[in-house]
C-alpha positions as CSV (number, residue, x, y, z in Angstrom):
1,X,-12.5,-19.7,-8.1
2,X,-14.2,-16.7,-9.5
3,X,-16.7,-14.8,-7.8
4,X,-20.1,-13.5,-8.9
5,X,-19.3,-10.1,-10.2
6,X,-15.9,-11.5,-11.8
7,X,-15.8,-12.0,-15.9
8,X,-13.6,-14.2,-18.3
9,X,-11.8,-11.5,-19.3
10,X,-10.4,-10.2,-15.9
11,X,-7.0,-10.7,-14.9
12,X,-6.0,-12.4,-11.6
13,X,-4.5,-11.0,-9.0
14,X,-2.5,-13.2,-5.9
15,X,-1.4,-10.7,-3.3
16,X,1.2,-11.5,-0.4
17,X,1.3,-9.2,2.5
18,X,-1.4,-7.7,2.0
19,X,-2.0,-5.7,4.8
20,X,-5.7,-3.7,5.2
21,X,-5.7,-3.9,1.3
22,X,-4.0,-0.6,0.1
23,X,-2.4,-2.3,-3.0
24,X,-5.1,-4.8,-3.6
25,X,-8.3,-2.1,-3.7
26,X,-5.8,0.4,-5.4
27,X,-5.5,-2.6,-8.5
28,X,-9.3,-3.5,-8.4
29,X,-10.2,0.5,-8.6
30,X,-14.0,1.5,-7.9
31,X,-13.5,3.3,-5.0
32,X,-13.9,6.9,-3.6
33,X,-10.8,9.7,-3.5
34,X,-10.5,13.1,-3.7
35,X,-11.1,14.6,-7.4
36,X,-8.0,16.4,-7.4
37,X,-5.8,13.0,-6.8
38,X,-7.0,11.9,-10.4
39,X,-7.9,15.4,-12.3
40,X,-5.3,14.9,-15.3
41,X,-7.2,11.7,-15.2
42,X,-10.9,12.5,-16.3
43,X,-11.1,9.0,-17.6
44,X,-10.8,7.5,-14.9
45,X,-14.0,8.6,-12.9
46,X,-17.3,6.0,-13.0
47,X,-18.9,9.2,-11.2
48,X,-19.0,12.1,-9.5
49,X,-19.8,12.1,-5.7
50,X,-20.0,16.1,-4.9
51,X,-17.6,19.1,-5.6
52,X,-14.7,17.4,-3.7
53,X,-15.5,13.2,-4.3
54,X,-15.7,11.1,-7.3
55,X,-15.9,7.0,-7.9
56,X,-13.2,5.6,-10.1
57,X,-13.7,3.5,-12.6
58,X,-13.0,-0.8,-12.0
59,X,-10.1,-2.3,-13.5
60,X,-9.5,-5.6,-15.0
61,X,-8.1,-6.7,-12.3
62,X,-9.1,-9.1,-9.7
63,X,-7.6,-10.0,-6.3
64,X,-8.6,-13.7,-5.7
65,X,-5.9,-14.6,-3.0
66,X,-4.9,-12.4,-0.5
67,X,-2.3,-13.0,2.7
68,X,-1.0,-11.5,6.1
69,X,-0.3,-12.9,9.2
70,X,-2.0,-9.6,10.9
71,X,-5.4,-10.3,11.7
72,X,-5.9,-6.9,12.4
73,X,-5.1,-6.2,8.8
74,X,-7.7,-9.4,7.6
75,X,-10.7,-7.8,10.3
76,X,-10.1,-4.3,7.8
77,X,-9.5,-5.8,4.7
78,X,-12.5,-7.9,4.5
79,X,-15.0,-5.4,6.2
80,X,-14.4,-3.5,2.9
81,X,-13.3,-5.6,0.5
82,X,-16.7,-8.0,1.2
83,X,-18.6,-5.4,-1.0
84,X,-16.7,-7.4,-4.0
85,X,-17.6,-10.5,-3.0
86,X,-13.9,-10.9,-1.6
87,X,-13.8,-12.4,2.3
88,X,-12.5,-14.9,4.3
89,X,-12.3,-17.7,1.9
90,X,-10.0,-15.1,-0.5
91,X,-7.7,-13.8,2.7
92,X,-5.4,-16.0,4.6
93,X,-3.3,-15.3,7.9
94,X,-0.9,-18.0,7.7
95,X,2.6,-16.7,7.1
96,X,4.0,-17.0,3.4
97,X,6.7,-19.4,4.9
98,X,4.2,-21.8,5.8
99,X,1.9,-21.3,2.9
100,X,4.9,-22.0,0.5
101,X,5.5,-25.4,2.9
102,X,2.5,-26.2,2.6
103,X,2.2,-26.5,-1.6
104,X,5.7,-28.7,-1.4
105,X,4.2,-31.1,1.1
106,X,1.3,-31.8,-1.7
107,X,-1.4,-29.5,-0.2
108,X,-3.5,-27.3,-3.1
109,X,-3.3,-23.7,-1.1
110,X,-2.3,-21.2,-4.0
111,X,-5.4,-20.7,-7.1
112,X,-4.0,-21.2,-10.8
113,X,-4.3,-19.2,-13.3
114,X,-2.5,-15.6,-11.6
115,X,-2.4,-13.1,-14.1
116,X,0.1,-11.0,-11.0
117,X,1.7,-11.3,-7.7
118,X,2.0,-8.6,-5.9
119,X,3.3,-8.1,-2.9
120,X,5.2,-5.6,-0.2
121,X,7.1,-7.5,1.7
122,X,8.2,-6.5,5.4
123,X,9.9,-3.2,5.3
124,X,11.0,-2.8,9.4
125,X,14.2,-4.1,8.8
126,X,15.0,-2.2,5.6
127,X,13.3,1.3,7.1
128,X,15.1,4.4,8.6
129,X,13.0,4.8,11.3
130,X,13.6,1.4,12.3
131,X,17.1,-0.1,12.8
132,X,18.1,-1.1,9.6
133,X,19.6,-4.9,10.1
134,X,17.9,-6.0,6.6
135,X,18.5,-9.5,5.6
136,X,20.3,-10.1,9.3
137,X,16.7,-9.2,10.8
138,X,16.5,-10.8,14.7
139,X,12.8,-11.6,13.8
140,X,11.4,-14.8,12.5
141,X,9.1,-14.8,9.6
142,X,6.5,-14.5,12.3
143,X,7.7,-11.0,13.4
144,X,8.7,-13.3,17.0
145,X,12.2,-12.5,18.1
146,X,14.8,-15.2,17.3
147,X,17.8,-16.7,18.8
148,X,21.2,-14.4,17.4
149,X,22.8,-17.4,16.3
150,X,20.2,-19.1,14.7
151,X,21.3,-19.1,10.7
152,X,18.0,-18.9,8.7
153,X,16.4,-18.4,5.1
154,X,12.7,-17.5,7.5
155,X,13.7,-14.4,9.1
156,X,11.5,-11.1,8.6
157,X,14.5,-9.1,6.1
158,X,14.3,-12.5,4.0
159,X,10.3,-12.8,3.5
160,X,11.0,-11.6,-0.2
161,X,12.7,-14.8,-1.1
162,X,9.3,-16.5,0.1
163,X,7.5,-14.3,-2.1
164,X,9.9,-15.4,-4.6
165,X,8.9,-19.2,-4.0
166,X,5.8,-17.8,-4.7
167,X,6.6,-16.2,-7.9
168,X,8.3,-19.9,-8.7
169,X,4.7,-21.6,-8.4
170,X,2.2,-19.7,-10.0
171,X,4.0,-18.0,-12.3
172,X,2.2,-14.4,-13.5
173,X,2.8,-12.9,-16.2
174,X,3.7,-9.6,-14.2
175,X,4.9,-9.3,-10.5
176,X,5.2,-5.9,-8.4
177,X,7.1,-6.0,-5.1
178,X,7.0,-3.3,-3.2
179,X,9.5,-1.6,-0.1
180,X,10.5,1.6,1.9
181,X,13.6,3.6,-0.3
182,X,15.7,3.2,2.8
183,X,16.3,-0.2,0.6
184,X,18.0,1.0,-1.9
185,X,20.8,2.5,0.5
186,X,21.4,-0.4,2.6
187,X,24.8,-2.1,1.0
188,X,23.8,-3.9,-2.0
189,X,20.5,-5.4,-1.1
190,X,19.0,-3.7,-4.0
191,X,20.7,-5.5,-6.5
192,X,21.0,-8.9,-4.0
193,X,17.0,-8.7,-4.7
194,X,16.6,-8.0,-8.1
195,X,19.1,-10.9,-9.0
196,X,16.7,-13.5,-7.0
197,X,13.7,-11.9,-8.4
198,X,15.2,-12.5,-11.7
199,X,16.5,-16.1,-11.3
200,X,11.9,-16.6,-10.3
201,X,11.2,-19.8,-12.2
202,X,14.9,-20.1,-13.6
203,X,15.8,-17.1,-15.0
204,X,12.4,-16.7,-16.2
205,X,11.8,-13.0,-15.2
206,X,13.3,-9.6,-16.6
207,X,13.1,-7.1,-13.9
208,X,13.6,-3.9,-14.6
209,X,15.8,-1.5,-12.1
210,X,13.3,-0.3,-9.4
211,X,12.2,3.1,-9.1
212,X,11.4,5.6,-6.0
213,X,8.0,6.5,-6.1
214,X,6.8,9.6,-3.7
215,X,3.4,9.1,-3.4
216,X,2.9,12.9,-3.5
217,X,3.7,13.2,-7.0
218,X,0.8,10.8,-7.6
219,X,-2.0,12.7,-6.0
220,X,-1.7,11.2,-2.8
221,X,-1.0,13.7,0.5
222,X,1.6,12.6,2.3
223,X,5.4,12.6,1.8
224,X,6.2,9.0,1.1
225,X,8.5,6.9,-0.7
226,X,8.4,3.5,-1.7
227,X,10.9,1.5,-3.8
228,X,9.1,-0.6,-6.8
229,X,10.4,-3.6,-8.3
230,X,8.3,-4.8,-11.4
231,X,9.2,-8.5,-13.3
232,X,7.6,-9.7,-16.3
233,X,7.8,-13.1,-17.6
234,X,9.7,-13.5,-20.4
235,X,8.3,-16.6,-22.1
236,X,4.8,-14.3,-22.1
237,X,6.2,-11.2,-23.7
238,X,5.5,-10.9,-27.1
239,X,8.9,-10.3,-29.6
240,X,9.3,-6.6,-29.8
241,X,7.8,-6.0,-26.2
242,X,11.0,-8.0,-24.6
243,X,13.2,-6.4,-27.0
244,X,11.8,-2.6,-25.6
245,X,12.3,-3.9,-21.7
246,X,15.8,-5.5,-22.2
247,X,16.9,-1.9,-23.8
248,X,19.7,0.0,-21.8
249,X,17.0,3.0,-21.8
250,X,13.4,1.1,-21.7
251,X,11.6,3.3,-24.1
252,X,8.5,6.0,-22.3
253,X,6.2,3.6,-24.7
254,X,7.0,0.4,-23.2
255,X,8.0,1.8,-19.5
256,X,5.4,-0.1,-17.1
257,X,6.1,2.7,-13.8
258,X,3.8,5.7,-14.2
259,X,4.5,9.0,-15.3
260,X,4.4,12.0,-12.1
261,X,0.5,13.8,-11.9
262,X,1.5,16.4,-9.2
263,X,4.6,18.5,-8.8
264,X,5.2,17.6,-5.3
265,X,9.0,16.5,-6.0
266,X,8.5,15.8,-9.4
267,X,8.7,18.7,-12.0
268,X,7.7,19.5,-15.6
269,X,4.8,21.2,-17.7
270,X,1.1,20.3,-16.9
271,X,1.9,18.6,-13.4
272,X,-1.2,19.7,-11.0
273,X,0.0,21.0,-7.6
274,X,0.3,18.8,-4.7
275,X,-2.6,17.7,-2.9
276,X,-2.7,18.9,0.9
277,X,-4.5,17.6,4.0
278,X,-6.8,20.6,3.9
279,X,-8.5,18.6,0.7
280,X,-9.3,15.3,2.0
281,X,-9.7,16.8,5.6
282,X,-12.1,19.1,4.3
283,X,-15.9,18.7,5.9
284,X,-14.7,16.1,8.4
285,X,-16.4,17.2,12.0
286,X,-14.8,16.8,15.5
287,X,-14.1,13.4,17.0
288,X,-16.8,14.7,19.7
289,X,-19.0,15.4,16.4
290,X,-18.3,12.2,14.6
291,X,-20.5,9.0,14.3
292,X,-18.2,7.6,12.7
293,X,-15.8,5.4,14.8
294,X,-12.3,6.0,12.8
295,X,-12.9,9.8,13.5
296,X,-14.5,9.2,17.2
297,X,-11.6,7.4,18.7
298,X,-7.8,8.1,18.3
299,X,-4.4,8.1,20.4
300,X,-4.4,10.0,24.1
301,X,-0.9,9.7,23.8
302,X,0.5,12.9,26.1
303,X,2.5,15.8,24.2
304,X,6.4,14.3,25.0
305,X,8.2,17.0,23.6
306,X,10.2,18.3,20.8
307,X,13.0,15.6,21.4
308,X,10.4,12.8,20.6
309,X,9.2,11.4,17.3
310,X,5.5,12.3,16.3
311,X,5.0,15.3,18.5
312,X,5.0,17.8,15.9
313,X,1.8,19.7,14.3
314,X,0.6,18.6,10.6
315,X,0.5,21.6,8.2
316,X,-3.2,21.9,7.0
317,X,-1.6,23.0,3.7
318,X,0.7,20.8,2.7
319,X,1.5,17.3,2.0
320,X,0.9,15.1,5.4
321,X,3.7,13.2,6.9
322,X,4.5,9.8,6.6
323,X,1.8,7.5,8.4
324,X,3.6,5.4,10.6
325,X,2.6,1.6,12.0
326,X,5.3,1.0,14.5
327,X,4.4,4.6,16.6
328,X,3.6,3.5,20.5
329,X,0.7,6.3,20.1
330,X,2.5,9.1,19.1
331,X,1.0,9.6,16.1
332,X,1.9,13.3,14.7
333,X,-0.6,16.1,15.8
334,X,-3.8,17.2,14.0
335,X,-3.6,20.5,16.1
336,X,-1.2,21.3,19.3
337,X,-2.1,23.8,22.0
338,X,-0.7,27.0,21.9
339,X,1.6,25.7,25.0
340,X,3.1,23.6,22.9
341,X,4.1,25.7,19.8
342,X,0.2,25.2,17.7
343,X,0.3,27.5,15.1
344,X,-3.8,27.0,13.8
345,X,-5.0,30.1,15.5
346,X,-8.2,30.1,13.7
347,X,-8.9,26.8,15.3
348,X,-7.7,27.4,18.5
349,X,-9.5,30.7,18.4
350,X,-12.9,28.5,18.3
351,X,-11.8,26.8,21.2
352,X,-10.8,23.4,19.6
353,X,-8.6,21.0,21.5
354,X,-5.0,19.7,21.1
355,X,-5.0,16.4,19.8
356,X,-3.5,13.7,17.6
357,X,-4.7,12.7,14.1
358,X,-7.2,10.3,14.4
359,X,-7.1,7.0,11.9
360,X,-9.5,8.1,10.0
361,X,-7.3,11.2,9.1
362,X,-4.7,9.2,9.0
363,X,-6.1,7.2,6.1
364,X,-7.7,10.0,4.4
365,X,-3.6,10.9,3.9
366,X,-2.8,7.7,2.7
367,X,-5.9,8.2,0.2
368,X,-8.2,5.1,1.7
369,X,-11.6,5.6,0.3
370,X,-13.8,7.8,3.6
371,X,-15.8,4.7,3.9
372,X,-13.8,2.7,4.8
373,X,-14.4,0.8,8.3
374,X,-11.2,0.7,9.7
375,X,-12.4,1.0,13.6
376,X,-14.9,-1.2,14.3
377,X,-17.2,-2.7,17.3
378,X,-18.1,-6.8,17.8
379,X,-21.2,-7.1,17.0
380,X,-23.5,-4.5,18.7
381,X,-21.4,-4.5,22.0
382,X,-18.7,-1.9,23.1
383,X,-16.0,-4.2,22.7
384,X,-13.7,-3.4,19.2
385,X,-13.3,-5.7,16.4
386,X,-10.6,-3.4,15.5
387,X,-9.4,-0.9,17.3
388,X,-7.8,2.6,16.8
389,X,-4.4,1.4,18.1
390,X,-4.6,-1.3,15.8
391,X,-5.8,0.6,13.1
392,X,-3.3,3.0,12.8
393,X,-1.2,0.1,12.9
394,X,-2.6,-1.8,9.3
395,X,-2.7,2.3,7.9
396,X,0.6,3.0,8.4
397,X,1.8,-0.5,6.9
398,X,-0.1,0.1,3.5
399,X,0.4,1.0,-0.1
400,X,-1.7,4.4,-0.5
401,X,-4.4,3.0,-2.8
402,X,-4.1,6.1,-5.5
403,X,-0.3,5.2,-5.5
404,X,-1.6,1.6,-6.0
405,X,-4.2,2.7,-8.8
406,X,-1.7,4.4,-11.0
407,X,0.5,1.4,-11.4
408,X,-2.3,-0.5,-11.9
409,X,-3.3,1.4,-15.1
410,X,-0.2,1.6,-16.3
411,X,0.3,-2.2,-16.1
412,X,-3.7,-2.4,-17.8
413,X,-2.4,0.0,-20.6
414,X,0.7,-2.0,-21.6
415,X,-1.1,-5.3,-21.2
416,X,-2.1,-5.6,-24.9
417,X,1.4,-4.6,-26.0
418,X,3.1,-6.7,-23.5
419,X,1.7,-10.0,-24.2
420,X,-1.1,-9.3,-27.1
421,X,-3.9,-9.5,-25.2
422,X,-6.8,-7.1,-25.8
423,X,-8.2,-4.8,-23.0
């Protein structure tokens, strides 16, 4: 069903772990980042904010189904995405398992008409920092533990070959999955996934060999990596487009991943220098300062040492670290105490305090737009809707959305030349 603001010639969007909506508001655009994550893009700013802000410009594209079985990640998804007429009719919490169930017992639960899937499908079990069993994950599809012997297509390092299903059944023209690198060097479950992906809808899908992205070199400031499949359907390609993509080299004219904006590992002539935490941290008062609740309220997790993950100091001018979900609290340091090795002595000149990165800086690295409510109260009482614990939890599980918005042009770029179709 299309919403109010949504137009004939917008392209629809069905997106499967979905999280707090990285991906999907990174596809839909018109939303706030810093100007230097998009300066070799002028085009793409609707407006300029201040010195530091801008608006970027909407996109054809149009999420209109949205799942994750994380309510956590529904409560922040649909706080923002509600400002495009996109809430709780649009976002689901059942697993993909039982949604794909669901259609082949007869019930109508995925919209017609999907233009792309997209989807990043549970990474835990494919991650370094986690512990790597992949497709022989001891979760369930629910993230529950499961019996060892229990032999199962529903377990959480399988959850691709759901989205698959899902792939089978509406059939887009274009699909984007998306997954930590530490895929790519687990035995062959690259290639294991980029067979099934292929064999979507009978052999209906070419998908090209998935790249590394580091968000870094797309304007975003924070050192992560995330392997991208992309399938296109070939029945929808027009003649000369399918003959480019099945090439042994896909020529740069027909190549749907974007090309590098910031030397951060990427190199060549006019790349922009990385952008650092000091540029989206910039202006941003004191949790004691802040009214607003993702900066007011963060992880008391105690200093633990050298020995333990996440007690380290962020370097104001460089590239953040990797947001993590699955952190118990120790979420890396904004600023540590001279005690414990700080090296900001202009800050702790002033007097300011050792503490952890709070979820709104957190976010801020993974480029979420600075109004976005992530921590949030019921109602007018003291009680959260969504907390900081388990905000930091649906940051660290997303797609930075300026990562997001770059494919997202590329893929509106190619679109005529793909299939015909005029922007």
């Amino acid at each position: 069903m299309r919403k109010k603001n949504d137009s004939p010639e917008d392209l629809r969007v069905l997106s499967l772990f979905s999280g707090c909506g990285g991906m999907d508001l990174g596809f839909e655009g018109d939303f706030i980042c810093h100007r230097r994550s998009v300066a070799s893009h002028e085009d793409w700013i609707a407006e300029e904010l201040d010195a530091c802000w801008v608006r970027l410009r909407r996109t054809r594209f149009r999420t209109v189904f949205a799942n994750d079985i994380l309510k956590e990640a529904q409560v922040a998804w649909t706080q923002y995405m509600a400002r495009f007429g996109r809430g709780g009719d649009v976002y689901h919490t059942d697993s993909i398992v039982d949604l794909v169930k669901r259609h082949y017992a007869g019930e109508d639960v995925f919209p017609g008409g999907i233009d792309v899937v997209t989807g990043g499908f549970p990474c835990q079990d494919f991650s370094v920092a986690g512990k790597r069993k992949g497709f022989a994950s001891d979760k369930d599809h629910t993230g529950k533990r499961r019996m060892e012997d229990e032999a199962s297509e529903e377990t959480r390092g399988k959850l691709y070959y759901w989205m698959k299903q899902v792939i089978d059944i509406t059939k887009p023209k274009v699909f984007i999955a998306e997954n930590v690198k530490g895929l790519v060097n687990l035995g062959d479950v690259k290639s294991v996934i980029q067979r099934d992906f292929s064999h979507a809808d009978g052999d209906g899908y070419l998908v090209l060999d998935p790249r590394v992205l580091h968000a870094g070199d797309y304007g975003v400031p924070e050192s992560r990596e995330r392997v991208i499949f992309i399938g296109i359907r070939k029945s929808a390609l027009r003649a000369e487009a399918l003959e480019a993509l099945e090439a042994d080299i896909v020529p740069d004219a027909y190549n749907p991943y974007p090309v590098p904006t910031h030397a951060c590992t990427a190199s060549g002539d006019g790349l922009l220098p990385p952008v650092v935490c000091r540029d989206v941290f910039e202006g941003l008062p004191e949790p004691d300062e802040a009214d607003d609740l993702s900066q007011k309220y963060y992880s008391r997790a105690k200093y633990m040492g050298t020995h333990c993950q996440g007690q380290k100091e962020i370097a104001l001018d460089r590239i953040g670290p990797t947001i993590r979900s699955e952190h118990h609290g120790n979420i890396e340091y904004r600023r540590l105490s001279r005690e414990h090795g700080g090296a900001m002595e202009e800050e702790l000149n002033a007097g300011l305090p050792e503490r952890r990165l709070t979820p709104r800086e957190c976010a801020l690295i993974q480029t979420f737009p600075p109004d976005y409510p992530f921590v949030s109260y019921k109602g007018n009482g003291a009680r959260f809707k969504l907390s900081a614990s388990g905000a930091y939890k649906v940051i660290g599980n997303a797609v930075p959305p300026v990562l997001a918005y770059h494919i997202a042009n590329r893929l509106q770029e190619l679109w005529p030349l793909y299939f015909g179709e005029e922007v």
